[in-house]
PQR file of N, CA, C, O and H, with PARSE charges and radii, in Angstrom:
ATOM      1  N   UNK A   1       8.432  -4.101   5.135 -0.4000 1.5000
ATOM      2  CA  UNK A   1       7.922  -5.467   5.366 -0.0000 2.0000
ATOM      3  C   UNK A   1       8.329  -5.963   6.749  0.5500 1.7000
ATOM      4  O   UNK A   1       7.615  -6.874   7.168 -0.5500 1.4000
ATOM      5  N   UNK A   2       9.027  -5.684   7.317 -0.4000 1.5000
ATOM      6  CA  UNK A   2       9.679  -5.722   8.687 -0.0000 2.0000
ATOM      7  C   UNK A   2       8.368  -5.503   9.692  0.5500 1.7000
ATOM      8  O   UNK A   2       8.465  -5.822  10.877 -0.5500 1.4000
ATOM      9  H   UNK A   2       9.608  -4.944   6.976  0.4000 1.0000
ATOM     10  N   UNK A   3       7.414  -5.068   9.277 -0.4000 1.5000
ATOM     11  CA  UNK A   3       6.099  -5.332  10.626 -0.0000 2.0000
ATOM     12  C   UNK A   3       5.270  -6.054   9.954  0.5500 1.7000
ATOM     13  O   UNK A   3       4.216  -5.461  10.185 -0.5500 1.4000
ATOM     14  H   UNK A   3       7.335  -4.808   8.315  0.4000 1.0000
ATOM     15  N   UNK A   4       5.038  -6.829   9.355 -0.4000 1.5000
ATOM     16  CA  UNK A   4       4.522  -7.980   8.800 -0.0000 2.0000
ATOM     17  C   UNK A   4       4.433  -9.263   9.786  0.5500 1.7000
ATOM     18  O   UNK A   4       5.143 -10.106   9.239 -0.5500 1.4000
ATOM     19  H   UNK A   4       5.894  -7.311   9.168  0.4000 1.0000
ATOM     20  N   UNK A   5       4.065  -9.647  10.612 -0.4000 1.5000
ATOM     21  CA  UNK A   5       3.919 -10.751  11.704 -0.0000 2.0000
ATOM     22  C   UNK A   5       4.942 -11.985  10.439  0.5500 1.7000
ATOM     23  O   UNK A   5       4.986 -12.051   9.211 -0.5500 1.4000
ATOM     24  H   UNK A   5       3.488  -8.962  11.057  0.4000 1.0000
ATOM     25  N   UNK A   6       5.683 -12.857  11.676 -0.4000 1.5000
ATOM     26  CA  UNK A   6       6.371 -13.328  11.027 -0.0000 2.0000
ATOM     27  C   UNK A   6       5.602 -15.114  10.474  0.5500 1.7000
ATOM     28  O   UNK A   6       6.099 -15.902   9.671 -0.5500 1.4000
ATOM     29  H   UNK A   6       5.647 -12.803  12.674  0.4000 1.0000
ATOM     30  N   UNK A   7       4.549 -15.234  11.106 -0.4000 1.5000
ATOM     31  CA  UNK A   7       3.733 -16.276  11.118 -0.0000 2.0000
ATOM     32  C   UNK A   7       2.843 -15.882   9.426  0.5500 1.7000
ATOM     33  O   UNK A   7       2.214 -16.790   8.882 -0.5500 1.4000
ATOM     34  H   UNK A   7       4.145 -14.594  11.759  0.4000 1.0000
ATOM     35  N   UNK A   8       2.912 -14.576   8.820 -0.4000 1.5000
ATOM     36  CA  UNK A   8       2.421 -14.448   7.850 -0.0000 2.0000
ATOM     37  C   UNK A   8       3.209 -14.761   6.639  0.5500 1.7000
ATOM     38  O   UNK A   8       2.708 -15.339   5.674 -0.5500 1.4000
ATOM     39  H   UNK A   8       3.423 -13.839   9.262  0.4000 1.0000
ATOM     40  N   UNK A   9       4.443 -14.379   6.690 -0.4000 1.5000
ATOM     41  CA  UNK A   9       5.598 -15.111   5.813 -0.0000 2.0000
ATOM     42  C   UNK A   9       6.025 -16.909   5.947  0.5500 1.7000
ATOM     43  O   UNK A   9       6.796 -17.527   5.213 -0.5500 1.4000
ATOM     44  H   UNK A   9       4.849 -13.910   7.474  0.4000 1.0000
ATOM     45  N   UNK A  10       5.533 -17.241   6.684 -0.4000 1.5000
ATOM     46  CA  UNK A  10       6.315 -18.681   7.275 -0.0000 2.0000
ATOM     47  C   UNK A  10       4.416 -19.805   6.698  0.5500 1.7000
ATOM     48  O   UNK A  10       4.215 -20.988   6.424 -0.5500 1.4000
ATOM     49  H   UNK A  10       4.907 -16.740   7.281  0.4000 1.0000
ATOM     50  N   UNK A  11       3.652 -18.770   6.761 -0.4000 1.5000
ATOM     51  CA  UNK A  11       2.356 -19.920   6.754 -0.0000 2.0000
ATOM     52  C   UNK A  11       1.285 -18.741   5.986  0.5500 1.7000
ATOM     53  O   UNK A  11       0.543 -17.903   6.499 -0.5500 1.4000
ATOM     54  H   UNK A  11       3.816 -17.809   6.983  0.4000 1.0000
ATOM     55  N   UNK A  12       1.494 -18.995   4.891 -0.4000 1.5000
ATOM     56  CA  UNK A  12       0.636 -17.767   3.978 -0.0000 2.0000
ATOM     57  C   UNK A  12      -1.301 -18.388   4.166  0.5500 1.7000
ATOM     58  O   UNK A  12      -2.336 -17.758   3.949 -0.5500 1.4000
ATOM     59  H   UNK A  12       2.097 -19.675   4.474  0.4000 1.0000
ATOM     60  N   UNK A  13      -1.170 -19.309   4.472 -0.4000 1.5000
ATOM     61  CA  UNK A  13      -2.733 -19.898   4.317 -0.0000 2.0000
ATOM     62  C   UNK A  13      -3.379 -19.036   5.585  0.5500 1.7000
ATOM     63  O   UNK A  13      -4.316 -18.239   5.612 -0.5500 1.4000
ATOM     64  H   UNK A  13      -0.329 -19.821   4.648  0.4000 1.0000
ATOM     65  N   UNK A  14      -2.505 -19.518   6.605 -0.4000 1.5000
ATOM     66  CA  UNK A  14      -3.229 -19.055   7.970 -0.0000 2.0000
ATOM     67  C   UNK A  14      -3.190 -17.149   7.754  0.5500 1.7000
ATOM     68  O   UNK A  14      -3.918 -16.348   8.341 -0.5500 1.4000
ATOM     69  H   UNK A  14      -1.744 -20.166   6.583  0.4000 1.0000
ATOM     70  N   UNK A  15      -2.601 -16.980   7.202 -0.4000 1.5000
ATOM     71  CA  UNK A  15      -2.110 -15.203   6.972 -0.0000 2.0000
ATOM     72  C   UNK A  15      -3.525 -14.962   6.132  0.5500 1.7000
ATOM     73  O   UNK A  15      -4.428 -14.358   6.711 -0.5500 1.4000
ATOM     74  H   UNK A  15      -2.010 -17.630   6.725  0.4000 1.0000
ATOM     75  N   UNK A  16      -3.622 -15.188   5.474 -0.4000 1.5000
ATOM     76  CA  UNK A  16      -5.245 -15.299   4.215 -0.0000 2.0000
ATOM     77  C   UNK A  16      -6.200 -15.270   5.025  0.5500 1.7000
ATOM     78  O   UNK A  16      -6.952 -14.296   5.067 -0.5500 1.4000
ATOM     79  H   UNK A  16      -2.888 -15.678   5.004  0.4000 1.0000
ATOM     80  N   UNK A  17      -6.404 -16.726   6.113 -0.4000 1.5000
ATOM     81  CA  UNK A  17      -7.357 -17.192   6.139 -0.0000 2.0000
ATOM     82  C   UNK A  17      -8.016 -16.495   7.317  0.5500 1.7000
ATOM     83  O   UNK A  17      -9.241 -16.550   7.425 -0.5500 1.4000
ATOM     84  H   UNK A  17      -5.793 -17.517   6.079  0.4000 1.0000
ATOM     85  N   UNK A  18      -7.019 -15.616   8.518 -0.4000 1.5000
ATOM     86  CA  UNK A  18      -7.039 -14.202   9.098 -0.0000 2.0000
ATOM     87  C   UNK A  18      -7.696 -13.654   8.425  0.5500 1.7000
ATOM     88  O   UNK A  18      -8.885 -13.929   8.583 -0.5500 1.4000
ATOM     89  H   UNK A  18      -6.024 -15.572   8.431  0.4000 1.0000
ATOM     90  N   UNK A  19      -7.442 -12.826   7.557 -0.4000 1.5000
ATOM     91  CA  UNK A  19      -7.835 -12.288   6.758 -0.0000 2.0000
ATOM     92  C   UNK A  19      -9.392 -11.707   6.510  0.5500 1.7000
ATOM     93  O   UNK A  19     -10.081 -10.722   6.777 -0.5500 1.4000
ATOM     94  H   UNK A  19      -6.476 -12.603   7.428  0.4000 1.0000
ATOM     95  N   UNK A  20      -9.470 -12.995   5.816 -0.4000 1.5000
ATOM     96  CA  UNK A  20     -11.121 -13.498   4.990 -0.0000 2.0000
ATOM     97  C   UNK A  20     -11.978 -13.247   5.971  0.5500 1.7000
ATOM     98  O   UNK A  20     -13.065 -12.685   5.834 -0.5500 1.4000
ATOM     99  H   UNK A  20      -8.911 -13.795   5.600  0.4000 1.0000
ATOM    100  N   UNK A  21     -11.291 -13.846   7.447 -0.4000 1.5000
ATOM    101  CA  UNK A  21     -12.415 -14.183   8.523 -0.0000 2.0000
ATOM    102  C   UNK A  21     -12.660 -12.417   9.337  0.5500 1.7000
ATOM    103  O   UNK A  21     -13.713 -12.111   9.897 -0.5500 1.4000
ATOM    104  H   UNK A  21     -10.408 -14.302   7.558  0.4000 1.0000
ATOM    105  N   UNK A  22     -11.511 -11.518   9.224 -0.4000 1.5000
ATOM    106  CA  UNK A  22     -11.939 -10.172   9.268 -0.0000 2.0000
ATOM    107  C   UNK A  22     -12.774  -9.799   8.208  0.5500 1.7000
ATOM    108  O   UNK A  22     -13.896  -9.386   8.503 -0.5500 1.4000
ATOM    109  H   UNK A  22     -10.656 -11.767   8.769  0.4000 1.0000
ATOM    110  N   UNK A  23     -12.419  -9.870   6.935 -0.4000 1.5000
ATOM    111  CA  UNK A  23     -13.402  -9.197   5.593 -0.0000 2.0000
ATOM    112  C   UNK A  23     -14.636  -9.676   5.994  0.5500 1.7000
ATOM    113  O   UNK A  23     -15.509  -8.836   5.775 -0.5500 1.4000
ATOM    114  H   UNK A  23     -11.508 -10.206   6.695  0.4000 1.0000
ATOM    115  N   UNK A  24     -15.066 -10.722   6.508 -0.4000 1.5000
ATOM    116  CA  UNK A  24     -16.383 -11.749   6.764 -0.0000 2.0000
ATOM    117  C   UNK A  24     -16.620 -10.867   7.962  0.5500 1.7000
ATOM    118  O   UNK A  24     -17.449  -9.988   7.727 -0.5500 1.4000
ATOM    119  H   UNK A  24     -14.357 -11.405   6.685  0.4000 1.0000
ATOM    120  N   UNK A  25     -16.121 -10.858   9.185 -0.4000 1.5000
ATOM    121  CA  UNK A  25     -16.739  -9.926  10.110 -0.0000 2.0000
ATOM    122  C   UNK A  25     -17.245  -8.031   9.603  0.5500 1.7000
ATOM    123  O   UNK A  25     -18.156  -7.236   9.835 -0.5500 1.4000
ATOM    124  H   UNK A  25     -15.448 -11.573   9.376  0.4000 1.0000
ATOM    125  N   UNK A  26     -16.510  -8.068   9.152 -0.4000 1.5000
ATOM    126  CA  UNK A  26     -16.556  -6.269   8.235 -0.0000 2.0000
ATOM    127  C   UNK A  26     -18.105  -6.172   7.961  0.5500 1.7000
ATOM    128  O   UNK A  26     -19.026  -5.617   8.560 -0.5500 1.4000
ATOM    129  H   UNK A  26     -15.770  -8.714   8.963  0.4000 1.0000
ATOM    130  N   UNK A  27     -18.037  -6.802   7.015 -0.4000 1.5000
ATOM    131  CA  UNK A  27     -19.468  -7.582   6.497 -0.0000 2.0000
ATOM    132  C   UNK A  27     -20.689  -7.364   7.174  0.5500 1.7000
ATOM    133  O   UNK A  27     -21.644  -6.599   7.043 -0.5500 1.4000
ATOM    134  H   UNK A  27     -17.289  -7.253   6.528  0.4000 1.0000
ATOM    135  N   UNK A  28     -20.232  -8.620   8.227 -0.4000 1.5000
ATOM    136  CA  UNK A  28     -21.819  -9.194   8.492 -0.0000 2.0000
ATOM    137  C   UNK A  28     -22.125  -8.278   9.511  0.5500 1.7000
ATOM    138  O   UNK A  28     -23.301  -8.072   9.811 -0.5500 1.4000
ATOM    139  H   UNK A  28     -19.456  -9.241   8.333  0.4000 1.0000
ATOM    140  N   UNK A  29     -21.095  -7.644  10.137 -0.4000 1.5000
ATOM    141  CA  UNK A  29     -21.289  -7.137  11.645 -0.0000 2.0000
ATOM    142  C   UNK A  29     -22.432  -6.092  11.259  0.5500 1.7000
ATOM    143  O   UNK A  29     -23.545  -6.127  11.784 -0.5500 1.4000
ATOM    144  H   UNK A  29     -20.140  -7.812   9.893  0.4000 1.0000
ATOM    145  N   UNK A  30     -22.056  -5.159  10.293 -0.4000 1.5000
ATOM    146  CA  UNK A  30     -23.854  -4.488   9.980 -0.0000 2.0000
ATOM    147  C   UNK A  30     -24.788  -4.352   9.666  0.5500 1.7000
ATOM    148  O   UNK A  30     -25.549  -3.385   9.656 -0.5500 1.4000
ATOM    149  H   UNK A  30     -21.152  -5.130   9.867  0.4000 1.0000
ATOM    150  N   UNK A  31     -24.903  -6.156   9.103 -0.4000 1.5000
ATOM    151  CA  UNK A  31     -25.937  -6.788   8.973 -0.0000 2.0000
ATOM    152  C   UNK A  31     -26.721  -7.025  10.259  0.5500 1.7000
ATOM    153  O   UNK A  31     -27.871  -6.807  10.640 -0.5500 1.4000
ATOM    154  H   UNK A  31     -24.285  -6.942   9.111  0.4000 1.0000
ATOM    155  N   UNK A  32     -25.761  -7.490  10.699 -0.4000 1.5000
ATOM    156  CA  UNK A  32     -26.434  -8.386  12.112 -0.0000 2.0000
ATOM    157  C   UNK A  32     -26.691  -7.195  12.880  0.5500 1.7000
ATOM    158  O   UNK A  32     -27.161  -7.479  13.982 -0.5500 1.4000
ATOM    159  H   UNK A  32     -24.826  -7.666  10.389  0.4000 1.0000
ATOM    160  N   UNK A  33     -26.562  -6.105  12.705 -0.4000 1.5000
ATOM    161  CA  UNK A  33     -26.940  -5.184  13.417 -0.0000 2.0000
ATOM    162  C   UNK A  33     -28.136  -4.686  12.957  0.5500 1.7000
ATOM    163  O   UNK A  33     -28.815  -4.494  13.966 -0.5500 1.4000
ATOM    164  H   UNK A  33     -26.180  -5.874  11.810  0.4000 1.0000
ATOM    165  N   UNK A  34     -28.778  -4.365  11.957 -0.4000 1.5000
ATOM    166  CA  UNK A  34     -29.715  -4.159  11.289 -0.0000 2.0000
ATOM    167  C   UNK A  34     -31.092  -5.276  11.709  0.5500 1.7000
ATOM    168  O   UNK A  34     -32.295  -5.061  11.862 -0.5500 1.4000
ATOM    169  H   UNK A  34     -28.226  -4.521  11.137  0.4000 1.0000
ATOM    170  N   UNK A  35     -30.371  -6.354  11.786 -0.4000 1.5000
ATOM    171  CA  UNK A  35     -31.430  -7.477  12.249 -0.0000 2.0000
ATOM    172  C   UNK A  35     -31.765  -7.264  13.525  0.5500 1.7000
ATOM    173  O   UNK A  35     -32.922  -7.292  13.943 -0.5500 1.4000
ATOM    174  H   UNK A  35     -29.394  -6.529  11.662  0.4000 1.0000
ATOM    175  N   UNK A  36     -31.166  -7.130  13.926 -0.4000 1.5000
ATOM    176  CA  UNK A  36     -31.296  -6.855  15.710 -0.0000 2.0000
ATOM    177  C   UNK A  36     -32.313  -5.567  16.060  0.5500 1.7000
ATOM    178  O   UNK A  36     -33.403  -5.570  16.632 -0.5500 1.4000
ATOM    179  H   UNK A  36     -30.225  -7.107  13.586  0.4000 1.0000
ATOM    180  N   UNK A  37     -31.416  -4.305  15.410 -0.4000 1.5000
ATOM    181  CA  UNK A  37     -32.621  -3.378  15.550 -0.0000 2.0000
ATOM    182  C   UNK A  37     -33.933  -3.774  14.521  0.5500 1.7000
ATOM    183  O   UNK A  37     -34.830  -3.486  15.314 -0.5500 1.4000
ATOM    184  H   UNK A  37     -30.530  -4.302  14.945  0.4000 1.0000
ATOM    185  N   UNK A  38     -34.351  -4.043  13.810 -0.4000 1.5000
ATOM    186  CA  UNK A  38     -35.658  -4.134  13.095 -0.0000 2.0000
ATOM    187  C   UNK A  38     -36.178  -4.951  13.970  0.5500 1.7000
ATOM    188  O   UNK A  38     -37.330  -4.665  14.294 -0.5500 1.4000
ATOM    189  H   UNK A  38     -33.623  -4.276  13.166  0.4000 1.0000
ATOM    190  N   UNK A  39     -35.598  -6.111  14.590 -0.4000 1.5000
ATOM    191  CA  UNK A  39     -35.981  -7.080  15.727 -0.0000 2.0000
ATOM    192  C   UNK A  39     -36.690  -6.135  17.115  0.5500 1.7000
ATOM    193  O   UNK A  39     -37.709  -6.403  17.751 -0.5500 1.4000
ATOM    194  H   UNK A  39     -34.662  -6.344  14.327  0.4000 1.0000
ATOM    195  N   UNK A  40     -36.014  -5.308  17.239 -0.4000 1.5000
ATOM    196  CA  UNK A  40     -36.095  -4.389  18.848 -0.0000 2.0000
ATOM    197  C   UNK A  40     -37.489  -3.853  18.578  0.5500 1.7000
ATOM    198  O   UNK A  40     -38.388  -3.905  19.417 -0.5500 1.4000
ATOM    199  H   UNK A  40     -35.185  -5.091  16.723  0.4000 1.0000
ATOM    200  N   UNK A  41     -37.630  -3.312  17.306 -0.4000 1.5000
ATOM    201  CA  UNK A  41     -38.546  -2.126  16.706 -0.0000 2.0000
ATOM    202  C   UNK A  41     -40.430  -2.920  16.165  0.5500 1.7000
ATOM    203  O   UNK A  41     -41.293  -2.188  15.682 -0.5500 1.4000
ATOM    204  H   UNK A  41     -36.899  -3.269  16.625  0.4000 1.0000
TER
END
């Protein structure tokens, strides 16, 4: 647990809310890529 950013122990919301907003990019990013090329095509 010692490489755990220490802002993730001290403020669990903001540690989450990191998080979510990567899982949310994971996501959409190959969506929005898909749109783009069908867009090009």
């Amino acid at each position: 647990m010692t490489k755990t950013p220490y802002f993730c122990t001290r403020k669990t919301k903001i540690c989450l809310g990191y998080g979510v907003m990567v899982t949310l990019q994971i996501l959409v990013l190959p969506f929005l890529v898909r749109v783009r090329v069908a867009q090009q095509n």
